[in-house]
MITOR-779176 format. One record per residue: x negated, y, z negated of N, C-alpha, C in turn; residue number from 1; residue in three letters. Coordinates in nm, 4 decimals. Atoms other than C-alpha are relative to their C-alpha. Example, Ala and Ser with C-alpha at 12.3 -4.5 7.8 and 13.67 -1.06 7.14 Angstrom:
<atoms>
+----------+----------+----------+----------+----------+----------+----------+----------+----------+-----+-----+
|   n_east |  n_north |     n_up |  ca_east | ca_north |    ca_up |   c_east |  c_north |     c_up |   i |  aa |
+----------+----------+----------+----------+----------+----------+----------+----------+----------+-----+-----+
|  -0.0890 |  -0.1190 |   0.0000 |  -1.2300 |  -0.4500 |  -0.7800 |  -0.0900 |   0.1200 |   0.0000 |   1 | ALA |
|   0.0820 |  -0.1190 |   0.0060 |  -1.3670 |  -0.1060 |  -0.7140 |   0.0770 |   0.1090 |  -0.0730 |   2 | SER |
+----------+----------+----------+----------+----------+----------+----------+----------+----------+-----+-----+
</atoms>
This chain:
<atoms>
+----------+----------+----------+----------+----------+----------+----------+----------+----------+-----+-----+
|   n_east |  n_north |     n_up |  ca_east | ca_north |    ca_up |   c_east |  c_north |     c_up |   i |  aa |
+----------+----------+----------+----------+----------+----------+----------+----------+----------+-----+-----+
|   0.0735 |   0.1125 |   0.0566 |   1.9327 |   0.8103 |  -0.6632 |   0.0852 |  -0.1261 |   0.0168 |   1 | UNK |
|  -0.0505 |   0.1516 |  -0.0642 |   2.0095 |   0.4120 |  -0.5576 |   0.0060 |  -0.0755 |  -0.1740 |   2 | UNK |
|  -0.0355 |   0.0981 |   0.1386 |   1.9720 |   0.3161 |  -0.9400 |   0.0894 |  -0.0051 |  -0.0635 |   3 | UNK |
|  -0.1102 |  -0.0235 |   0.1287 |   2.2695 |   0.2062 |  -1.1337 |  -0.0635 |  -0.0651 |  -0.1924 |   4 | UNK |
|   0.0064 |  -0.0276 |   0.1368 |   2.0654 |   0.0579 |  -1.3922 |  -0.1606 |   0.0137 |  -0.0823 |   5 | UNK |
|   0.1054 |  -0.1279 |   0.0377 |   1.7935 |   0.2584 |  -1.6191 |  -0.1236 |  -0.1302 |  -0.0628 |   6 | UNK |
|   0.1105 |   0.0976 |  -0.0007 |   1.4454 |   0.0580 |  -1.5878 |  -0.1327 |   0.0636 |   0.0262 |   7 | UNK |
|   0.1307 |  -0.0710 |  -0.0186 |   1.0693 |   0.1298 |  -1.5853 |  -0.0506 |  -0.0695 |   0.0672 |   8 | UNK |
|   0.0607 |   0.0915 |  -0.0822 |   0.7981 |   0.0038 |  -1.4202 |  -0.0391 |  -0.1266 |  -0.1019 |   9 | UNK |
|   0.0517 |   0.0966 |   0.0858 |   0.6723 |  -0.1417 |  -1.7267 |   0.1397 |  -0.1093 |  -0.0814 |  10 | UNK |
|  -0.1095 |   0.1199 |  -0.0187 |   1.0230 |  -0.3211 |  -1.7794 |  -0.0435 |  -0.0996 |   0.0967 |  11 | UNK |
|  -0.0459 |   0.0574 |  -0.1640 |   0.9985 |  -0.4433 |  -1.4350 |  -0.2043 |  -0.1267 |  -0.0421 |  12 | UNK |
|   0.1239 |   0.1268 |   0.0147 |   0.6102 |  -0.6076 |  -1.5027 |   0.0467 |  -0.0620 |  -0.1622 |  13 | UNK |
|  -0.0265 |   0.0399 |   0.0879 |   0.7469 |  -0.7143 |  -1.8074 |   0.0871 |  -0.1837 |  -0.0074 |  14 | UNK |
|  -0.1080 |   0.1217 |  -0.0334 |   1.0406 |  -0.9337 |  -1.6530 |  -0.0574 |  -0.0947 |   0.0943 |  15 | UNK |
|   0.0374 |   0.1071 |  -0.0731 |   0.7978 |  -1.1175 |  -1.4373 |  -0.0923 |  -0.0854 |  -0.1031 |  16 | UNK |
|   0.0819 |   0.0654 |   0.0923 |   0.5822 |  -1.2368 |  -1.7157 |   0.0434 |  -0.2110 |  -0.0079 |  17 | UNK |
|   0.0140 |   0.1669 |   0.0314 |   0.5091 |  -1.6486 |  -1.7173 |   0.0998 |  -0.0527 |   0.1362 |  18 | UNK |
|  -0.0520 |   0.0768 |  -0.1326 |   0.6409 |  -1.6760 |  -1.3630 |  -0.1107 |   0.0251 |   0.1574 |  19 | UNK |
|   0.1343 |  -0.0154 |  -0.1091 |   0.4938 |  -1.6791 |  -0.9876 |  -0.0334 |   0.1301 |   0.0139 |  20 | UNK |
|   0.0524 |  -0.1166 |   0.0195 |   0.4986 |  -1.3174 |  -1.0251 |  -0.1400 |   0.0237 |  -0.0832 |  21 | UNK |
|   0.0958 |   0.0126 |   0.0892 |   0.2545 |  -1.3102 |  -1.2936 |  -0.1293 |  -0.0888 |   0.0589 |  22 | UNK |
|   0.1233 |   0.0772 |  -0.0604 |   0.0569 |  -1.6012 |  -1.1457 |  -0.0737 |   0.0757 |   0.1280 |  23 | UNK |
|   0.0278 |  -0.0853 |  -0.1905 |   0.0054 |  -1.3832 |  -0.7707 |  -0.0947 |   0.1519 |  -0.0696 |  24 | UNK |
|   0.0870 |  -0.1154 |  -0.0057 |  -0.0804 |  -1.0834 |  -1.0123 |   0.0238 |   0.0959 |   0.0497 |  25 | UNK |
|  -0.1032 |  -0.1502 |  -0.0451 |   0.2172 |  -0.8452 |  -0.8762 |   0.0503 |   0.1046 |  -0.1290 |  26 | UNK |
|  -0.0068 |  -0.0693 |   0.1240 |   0.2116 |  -0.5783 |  -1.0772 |   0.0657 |   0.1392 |   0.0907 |  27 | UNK |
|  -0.0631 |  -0.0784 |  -0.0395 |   0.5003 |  -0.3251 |  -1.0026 |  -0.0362 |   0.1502 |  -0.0652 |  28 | UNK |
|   0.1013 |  -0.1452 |   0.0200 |   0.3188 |   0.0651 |  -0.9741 |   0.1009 |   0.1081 |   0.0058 |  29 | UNK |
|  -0.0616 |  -0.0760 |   0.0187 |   0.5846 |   0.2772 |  -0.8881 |   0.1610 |  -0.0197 |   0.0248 |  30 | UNK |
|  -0.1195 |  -0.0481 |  -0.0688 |   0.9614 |   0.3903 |  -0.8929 |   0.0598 |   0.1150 |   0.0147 |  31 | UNK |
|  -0.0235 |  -0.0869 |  -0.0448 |   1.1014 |   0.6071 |  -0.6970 |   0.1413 |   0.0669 |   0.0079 |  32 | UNK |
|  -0.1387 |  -0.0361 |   0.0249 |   1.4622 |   0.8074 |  -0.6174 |   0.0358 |  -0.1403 |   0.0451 |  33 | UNK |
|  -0.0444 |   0.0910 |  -0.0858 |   1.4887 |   0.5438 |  -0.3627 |  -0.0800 |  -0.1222 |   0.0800 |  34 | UNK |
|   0.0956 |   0.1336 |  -0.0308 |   1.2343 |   0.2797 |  -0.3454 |  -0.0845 |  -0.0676 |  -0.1420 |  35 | UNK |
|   0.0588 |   0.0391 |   0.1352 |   1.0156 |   0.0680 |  -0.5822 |  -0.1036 |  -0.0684 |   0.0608 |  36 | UNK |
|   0.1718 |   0.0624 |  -0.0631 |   0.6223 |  -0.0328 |  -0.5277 |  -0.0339 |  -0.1339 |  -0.0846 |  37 | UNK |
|   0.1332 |   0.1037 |   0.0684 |   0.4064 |  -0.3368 |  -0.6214 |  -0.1313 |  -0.0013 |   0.0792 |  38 | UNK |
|   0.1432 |   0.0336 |  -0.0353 |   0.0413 |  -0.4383 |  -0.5807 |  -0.0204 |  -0.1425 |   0.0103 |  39 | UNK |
|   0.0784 |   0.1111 |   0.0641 |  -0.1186 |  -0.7480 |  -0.5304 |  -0.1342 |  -0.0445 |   0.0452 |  40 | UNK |
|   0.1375 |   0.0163 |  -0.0473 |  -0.4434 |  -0.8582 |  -0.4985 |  -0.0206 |  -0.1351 |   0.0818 |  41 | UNK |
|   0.0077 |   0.1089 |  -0.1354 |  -0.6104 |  -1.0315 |  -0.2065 |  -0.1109 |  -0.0609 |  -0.0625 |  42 | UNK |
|   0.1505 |   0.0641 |   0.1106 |  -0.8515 |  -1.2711 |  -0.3767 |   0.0661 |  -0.1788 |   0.0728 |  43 | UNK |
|  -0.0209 |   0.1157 |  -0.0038 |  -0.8471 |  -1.6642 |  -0.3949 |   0.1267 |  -0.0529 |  -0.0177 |  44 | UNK |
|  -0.0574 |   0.0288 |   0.0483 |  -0.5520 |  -1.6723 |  -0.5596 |   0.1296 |   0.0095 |   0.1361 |  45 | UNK |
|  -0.1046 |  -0.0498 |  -0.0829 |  -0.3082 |  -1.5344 |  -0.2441 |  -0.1058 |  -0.0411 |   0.1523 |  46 | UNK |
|   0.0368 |   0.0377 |  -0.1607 |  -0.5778 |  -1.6923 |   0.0628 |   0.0313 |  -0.1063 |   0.0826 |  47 | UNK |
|  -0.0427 |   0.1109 |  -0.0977 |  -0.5027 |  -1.9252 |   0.3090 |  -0.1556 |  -0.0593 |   0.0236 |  48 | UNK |
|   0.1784 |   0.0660 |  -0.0170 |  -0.7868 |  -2.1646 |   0.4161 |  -0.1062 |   0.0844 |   0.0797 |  49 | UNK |
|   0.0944 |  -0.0382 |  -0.1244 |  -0.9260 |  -1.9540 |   0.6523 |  -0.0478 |   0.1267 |  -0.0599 |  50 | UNK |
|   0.0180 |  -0.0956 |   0.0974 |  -0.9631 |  -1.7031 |   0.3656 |   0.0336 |   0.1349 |   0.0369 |  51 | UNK |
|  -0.0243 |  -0.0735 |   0.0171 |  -0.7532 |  -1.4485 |   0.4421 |   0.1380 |  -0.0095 |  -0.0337 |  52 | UNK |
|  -0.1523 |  -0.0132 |   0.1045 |  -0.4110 |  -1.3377 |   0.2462 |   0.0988 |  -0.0794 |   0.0924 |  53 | UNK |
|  -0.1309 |   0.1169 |  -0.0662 |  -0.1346 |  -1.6156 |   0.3290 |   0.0977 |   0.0698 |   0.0358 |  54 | UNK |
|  -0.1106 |  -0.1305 |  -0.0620 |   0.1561 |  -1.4790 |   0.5278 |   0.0846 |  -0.0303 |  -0.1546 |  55 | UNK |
|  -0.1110 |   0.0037 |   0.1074 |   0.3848 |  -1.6489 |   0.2361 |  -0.0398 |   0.0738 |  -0.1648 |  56 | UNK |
|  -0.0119 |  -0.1037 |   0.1981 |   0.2163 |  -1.4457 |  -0.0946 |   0.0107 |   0.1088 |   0.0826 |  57 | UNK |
|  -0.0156 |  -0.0942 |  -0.0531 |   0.2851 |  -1.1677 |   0.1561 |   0.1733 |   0.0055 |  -0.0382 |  58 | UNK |
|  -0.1102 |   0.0125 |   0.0384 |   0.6385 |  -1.2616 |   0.1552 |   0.0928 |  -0.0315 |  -0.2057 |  59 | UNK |
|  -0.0172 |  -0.0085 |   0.1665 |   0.6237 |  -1.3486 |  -0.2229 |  -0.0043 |   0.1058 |  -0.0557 |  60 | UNK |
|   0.0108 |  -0.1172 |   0.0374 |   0.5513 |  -0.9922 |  -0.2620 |   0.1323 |   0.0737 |   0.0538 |  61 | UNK |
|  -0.1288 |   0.0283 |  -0.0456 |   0.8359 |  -0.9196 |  -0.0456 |   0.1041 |  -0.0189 |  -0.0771 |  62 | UNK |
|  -0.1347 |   0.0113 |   0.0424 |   1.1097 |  -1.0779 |  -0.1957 |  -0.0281 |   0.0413 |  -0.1684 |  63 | UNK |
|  -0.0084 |  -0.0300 |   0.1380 |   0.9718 |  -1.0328 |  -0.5301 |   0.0643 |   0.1996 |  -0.0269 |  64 | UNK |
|  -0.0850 |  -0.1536 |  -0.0276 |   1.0474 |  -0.6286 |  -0.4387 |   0.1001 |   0.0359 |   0.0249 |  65 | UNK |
|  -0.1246 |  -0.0089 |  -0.0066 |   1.3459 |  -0.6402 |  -0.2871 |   0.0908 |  -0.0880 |  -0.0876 |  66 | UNK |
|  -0.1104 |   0.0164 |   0.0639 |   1.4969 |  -0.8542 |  -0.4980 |   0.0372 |   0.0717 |  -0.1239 |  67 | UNK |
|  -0.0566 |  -0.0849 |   0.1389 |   1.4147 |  -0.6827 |  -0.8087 |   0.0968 |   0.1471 |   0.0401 |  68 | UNK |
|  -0.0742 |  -0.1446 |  -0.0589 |   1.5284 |  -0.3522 |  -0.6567 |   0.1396 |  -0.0249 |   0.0127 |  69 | UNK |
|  -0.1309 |   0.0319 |  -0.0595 |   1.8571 |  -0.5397 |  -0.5311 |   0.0720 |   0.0168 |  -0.1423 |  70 | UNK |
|  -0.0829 |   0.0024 |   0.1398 |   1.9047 |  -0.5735 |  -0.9194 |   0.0325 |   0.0852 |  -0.0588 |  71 | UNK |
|  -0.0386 |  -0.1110 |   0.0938 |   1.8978 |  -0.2550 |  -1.0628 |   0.0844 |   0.0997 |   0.0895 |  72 | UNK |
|  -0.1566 |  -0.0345 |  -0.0966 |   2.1185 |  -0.1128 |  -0.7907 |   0.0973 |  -0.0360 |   0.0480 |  73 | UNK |
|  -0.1766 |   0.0608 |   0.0160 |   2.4112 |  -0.2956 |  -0.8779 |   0.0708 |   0.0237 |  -0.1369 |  74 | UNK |
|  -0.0760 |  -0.0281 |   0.0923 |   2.6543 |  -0.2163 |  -1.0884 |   0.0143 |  -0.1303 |  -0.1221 |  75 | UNK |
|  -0.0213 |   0.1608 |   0.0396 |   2.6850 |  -0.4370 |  -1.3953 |   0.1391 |  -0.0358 |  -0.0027 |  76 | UNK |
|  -0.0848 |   0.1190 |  -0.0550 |   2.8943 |  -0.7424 |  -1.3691 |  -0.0354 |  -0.0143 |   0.1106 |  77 | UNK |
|   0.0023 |   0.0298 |  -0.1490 |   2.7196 |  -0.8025 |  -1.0439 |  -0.1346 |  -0.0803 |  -0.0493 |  78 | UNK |
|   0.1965 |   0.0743 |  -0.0193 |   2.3910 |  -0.9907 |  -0.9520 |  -0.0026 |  -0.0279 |   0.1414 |  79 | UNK |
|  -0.0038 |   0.0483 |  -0.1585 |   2.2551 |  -1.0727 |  -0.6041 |  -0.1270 |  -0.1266 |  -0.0333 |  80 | UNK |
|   0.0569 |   0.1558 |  -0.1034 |   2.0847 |  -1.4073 |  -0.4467 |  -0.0295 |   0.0669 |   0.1289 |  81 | UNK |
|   0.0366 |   0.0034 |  -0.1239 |   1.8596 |  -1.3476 |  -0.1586 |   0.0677 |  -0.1358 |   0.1108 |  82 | UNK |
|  -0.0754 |   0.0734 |  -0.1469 |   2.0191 |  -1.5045 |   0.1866 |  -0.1258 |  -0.0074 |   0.0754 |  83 | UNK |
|   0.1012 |   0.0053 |  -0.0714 |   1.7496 |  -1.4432 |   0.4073 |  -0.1289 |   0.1099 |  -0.0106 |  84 | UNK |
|   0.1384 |  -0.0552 |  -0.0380 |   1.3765 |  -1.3262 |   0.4623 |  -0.0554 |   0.0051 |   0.1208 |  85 | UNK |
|   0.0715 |  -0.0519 |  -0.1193 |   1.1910 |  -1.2087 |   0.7479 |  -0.0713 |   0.0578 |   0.0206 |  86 | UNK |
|   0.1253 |  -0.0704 |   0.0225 |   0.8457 |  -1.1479 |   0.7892 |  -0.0704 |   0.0009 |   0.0863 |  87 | UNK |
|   0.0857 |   0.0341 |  -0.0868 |   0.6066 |  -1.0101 |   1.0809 |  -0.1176 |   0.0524 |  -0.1021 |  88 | UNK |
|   0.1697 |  -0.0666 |   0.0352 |   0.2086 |  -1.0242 |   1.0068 |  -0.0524 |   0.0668 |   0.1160 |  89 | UNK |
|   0.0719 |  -0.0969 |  -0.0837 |   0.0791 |  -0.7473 |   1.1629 |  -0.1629 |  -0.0192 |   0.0451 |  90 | UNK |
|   0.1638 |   0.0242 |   0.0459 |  -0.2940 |  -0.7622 |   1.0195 |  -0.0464 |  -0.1054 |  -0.0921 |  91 | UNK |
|   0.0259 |   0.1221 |   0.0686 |  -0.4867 |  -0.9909 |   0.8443 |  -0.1126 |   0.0819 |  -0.0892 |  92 | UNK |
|   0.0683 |  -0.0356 |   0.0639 |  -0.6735 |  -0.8917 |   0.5438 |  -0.0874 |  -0.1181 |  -0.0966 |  93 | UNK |
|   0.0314 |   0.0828 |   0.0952 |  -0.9517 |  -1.0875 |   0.3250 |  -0.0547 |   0.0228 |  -0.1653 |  94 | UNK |
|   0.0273 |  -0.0369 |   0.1338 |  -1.0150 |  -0.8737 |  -0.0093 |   0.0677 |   0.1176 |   0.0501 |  95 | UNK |
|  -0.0811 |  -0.1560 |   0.0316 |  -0.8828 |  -0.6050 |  -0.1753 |   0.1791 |   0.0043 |  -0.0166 |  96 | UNK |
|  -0.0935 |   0.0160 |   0.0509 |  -0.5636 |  -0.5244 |  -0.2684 |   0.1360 |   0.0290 |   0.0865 |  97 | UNK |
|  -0.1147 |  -0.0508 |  -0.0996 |  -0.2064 |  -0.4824 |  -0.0747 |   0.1388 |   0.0578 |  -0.1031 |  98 | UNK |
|  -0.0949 |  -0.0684 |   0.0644 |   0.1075 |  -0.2730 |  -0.1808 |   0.0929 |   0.0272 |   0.0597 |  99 | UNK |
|  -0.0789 |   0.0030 |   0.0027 |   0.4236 |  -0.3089 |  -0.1395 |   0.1190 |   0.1069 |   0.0013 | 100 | UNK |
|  -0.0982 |  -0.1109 |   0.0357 |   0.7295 |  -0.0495 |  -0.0806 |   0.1512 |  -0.0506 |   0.0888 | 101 | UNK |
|  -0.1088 |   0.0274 |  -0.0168 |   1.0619 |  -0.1574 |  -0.0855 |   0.1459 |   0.0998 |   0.0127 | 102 | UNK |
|  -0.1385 |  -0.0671 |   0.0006 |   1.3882 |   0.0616 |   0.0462 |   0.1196 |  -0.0579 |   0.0678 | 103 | UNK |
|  -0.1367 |   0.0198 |  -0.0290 |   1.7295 |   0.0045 |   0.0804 |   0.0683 |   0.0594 |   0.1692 | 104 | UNK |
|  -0.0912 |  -0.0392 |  -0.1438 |   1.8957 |   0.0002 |   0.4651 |   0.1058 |   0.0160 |   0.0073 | 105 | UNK |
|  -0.1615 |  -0.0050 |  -0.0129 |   2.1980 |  -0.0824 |   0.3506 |   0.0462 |  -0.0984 |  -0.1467 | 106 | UNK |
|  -0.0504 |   0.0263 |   0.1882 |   2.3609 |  -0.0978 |  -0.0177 |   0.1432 |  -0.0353 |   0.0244 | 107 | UNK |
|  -0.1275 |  -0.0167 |   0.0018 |   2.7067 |  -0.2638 |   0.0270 |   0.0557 |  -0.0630 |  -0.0957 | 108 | UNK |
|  -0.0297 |   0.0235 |   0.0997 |   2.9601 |  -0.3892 |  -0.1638 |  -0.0207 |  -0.2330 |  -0.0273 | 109 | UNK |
|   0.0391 |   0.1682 |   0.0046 |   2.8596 |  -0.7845 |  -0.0482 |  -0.0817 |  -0.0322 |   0.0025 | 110 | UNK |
|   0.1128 |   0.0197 |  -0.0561 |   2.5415 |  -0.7763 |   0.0885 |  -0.0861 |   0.0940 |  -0.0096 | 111 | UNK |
|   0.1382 |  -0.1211 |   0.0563 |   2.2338 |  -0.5237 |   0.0335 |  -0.1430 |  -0.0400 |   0.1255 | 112 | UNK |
|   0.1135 |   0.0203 |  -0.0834 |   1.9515 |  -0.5298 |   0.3042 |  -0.0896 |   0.1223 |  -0.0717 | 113 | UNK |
|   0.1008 |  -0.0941 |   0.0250 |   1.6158 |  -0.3881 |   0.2047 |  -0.1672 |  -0.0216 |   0.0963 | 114 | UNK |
|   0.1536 |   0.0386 |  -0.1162 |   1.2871 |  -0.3370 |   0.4368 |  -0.0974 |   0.0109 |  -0.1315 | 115 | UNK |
|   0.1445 |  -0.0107 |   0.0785 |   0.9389 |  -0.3788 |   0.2829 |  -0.0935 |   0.0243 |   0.0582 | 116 | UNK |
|   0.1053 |  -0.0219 |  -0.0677 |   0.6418 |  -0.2432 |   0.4119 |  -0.1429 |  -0.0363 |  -0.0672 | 117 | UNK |
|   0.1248 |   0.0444 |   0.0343 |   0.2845 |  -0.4070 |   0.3123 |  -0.1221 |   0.0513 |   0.0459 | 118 | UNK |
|   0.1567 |  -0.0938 |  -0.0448 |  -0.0276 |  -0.1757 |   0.3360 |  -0.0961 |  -0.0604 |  -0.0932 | 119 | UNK |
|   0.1149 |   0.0176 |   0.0393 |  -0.3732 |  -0.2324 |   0.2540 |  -0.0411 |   0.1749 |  -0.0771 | 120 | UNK |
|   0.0284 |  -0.1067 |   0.1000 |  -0.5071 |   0.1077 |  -0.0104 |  -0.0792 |   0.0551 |   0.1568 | 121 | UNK |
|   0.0506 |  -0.0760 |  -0.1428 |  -0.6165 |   0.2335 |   0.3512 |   0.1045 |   0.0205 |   0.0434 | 122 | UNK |
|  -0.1347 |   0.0091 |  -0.0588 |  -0.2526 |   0.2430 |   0.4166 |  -0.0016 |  -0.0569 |   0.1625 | 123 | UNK |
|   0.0008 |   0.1098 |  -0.1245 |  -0.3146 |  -0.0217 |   0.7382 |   0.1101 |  -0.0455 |  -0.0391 | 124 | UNK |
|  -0.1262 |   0.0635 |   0.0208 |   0.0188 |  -0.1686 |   0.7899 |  -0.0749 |  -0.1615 |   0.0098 | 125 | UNK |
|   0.0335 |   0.1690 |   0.0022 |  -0.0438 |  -0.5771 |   0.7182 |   0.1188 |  -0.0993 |   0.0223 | 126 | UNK |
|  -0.0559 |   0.1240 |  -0.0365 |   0.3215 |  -0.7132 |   0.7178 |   0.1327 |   0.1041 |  -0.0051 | 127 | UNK |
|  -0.1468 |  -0.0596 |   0.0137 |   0.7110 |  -0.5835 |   0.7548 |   0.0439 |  -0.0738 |  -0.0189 | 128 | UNK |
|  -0.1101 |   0.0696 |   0.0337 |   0.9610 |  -0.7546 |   0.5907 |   0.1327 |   0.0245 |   0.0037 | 129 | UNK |
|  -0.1265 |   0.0248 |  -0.0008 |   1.3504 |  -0.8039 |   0.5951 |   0.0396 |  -0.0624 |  -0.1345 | 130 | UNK |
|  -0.1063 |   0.1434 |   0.0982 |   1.5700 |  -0.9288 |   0.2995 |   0.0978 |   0.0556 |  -0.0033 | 131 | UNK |
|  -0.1192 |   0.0181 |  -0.0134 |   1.9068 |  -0.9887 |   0.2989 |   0.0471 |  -0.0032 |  -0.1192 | 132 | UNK |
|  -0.0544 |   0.0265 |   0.1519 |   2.0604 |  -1.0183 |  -0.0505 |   0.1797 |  -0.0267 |   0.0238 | 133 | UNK |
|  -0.1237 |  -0.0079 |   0.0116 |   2.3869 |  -1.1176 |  -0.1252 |   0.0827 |  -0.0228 |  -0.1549 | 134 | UNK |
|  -0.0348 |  -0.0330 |   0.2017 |   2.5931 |  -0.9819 |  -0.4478 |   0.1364 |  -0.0291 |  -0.0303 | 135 | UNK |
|  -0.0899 |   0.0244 |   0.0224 |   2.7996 |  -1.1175 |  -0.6323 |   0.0247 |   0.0126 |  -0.1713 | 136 | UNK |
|  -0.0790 |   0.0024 |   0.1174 |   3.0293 |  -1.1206 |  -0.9346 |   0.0028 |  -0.0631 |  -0.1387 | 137 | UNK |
|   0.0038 |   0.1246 |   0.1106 |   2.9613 |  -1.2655 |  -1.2950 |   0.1054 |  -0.0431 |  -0.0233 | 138 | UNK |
|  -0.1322 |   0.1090 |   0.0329 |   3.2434 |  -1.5259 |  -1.3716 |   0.0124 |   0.0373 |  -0.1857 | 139 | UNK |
+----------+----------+----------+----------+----------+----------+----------+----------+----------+-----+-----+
</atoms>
């Protein structure tokens, strides 16, 4: 197991409350030995003009996964700051809901990379992501 520290899901929708998490409507479904899920819905709230899901609430889903994940698999006295993101759109979806699964490539002691994979409840791949994290030390 990648967790050092002991969290639920319903922690985890808890700690996004009154932020863009909450506003998007990411609501984190599962965790695993070694990964952690969200949902979010494809509606008005996440479309682009052309009314289908914006690549960036794709990526908002994204980093919102890996970063939380980056958090509870660090030891405390640590915290990480995302460095970079990286996102291909595969598919393009205009309703319904997409879900999120975030695992760890590489857990080190500076830096933490985690992939994300974005399916549609048809499991259609819609987007792959990259994040980079970088961890550091409370003062």
């Amino acid at each position: 197991m990648i967790w050092k520290k002991e969290f639920t899901v319903d922690d985890m929708n808890q700690f996004g409350a009154d932020t863009l998490i909450s506003l998007l409507d990411i609501t984190f479904v599962e965790k695993g030995e070694d990964f952690l899920t969200a949902s979010m819905p494809v509606d008005s709230r996440t479309h682009q003009p052309m009314g289908i899901l914006h690549g960036g609430a794709s990526v908002v889903l994204a980093e919102t996964l890996g970063s939380c994940a980056s958090q509870m698999a660090l030891d405390d006295g640590y915290y990480s700051v995302g460095l970079e993101i990286k996102a291909n759109h595969i598919k393009s979806i205009s309703r319904g809901q997409v879900t999120g699964r975030a695992t760890p490539l590489h857990l080190g002691r500076s830096t933490q990379v985690w992939d994300i994979d974005i399916k549609t409840d048809n499991g259609e791949l819609i987007c792959v992501s990259r994040l980079t994290m970088a961890v550091l030390k409370h003062r």
